[in-house]
C-alpha positions in Angstrom: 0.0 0.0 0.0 1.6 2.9 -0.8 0.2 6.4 1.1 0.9 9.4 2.2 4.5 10.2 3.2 3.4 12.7 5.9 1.3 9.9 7.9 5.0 8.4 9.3 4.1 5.3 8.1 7.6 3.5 7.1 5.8 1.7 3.8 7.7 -1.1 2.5 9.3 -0.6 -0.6 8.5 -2.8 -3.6 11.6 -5.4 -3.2 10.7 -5.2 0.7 7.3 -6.2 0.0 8.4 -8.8 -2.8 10.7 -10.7 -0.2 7.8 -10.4 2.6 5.7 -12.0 0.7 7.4 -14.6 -1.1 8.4 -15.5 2.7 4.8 -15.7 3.7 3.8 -18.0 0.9 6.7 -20.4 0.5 5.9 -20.7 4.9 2.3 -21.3 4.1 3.1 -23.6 1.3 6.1 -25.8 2.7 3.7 -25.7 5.8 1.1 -27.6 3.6 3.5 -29.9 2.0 5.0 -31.1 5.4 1.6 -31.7 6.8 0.3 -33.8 3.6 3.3 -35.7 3.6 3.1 -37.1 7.0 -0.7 -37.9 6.3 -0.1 -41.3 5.9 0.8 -41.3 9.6 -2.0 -40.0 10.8 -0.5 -37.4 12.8 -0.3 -33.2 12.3 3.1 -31.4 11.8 2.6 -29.5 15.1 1.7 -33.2 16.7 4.8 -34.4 15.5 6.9 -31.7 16.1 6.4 -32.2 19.7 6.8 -36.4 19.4 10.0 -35.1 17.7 11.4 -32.5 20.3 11.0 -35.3 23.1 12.6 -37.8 21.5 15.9 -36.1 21.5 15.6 -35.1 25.2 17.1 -36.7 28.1 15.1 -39.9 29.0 12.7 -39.1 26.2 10.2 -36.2 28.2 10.6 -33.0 28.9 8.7 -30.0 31.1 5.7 -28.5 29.5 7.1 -25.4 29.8 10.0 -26.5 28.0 7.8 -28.2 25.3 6.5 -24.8 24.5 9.6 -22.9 24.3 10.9 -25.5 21.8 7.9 -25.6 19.8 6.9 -21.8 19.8 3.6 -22.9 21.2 1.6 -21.7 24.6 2.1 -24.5 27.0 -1.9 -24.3 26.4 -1.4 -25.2 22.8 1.0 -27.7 24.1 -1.3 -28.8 26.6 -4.1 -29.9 23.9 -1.8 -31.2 21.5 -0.4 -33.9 24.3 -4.1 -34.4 25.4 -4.7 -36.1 21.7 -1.2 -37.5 21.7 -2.0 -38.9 25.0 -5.4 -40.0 23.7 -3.2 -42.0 21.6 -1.0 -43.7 23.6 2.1 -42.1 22.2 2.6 -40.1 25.2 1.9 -39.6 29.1 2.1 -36.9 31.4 4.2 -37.6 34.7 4.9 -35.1 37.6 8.3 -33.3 37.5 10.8 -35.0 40.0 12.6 -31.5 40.7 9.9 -29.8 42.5 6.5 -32.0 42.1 4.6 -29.0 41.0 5.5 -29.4 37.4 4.0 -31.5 34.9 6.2 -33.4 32.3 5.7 -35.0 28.9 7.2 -38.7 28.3 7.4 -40.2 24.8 5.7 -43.8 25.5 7.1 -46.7 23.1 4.3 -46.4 21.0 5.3 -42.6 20.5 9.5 -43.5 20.3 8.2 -46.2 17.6 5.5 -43.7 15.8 8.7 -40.6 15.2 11.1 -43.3 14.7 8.6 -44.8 11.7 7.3 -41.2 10.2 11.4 -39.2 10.7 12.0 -40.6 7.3 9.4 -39.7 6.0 9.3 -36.0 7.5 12.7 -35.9 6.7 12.7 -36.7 3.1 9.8 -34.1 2.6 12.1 -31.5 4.6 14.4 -32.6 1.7 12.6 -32.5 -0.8 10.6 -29.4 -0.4 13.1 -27.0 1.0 17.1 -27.8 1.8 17.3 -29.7 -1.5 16.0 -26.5 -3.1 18.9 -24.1 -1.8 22.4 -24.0 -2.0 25.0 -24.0 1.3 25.3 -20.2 1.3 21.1 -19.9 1.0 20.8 -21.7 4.0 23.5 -19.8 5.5 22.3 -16.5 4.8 18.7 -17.8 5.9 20.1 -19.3 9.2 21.4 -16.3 9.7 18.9 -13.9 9.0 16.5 -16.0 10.8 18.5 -15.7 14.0 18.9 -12.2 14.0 14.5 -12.0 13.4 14.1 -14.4 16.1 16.8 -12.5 18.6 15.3 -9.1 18.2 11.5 -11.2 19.0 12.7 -13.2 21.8 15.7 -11.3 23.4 18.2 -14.0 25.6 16.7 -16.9 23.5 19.7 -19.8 22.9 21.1 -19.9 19.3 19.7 -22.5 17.3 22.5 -24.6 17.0 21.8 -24.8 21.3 18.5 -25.9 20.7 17.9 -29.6 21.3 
């Protein structure tokens, strides 16, 4: 939209709004393709994002809290995402052992078996709709760019290379 210069409105200049965009759709669409790809499982992307994030931590479970924070969710998003994976029998809440306030997320075998089955799967389509698409310095420049976005919106946050 292009307005009035008077109204201090910073508009976005036409490559600006050519690069926001084309980020918006290629999300929305790679978004798509990830989900329809691990259709076969029956499980979401956001359902296995979360199978996915505690099977790589200690003793397979991890803190709500912690859930969230890894998947960019509210631990109230979190909290009905586990309910149907719970439903399912691929996971189980268990209190925390630090404090006994806390609740924490436990892959069950079902679950370990479920990411273990569909990570090639995700994986390939990962693959196949995005890295395979980009050469080393692309994903460089967006690792990078993406870090600095994600720094300025959650200041203190670990690097992504820290994230487990």
């Amino acid at each position: 939209m292009q307005g009035d210069e008077d109204s201090g409105t910073r508009w976005l200049s036409h490559d600006e709004q050519q690069a926001w965009r084309a980020y918006l759709r290629a999300h929305r669409e790679l978004q798509v393709a990830l989900e329809r790809d691990l259709t076969s499982f029956d499980i979401s992307l956001p359902e296995y994002e979360l199978l996915s994030m505690l099977s790589e931590q200690d003793g397979d479970r991890a803190r709500m809290s912690v859930l969230a924070e890894l998947v960019v969710q509210s631990r109230s998003r979190v909290t009905h995402t586990a309910k149907r994976l719970e439903t399912r029998g691929w996971v189980r809440r268990e209190p925390t052992p630090e404090d006994g306030r806390g609740v924490a997320l436990a892959l069950t075998p079902a679950g370990r078996r479920l990411v273990e089955t569909a990570a090639p799967t995700h994986v390939q389509s990962v693959r196949d709709h995005f890295i395979d698409h980009l050469s080393p310095e692309q994903l460089g420049v967006l690792r990078d760019a993406f870090s600095v976005v994600r720094s300025h919106l959650v200041p203190g946050a670990r690097p992504e290379d820290e994230i487990v």
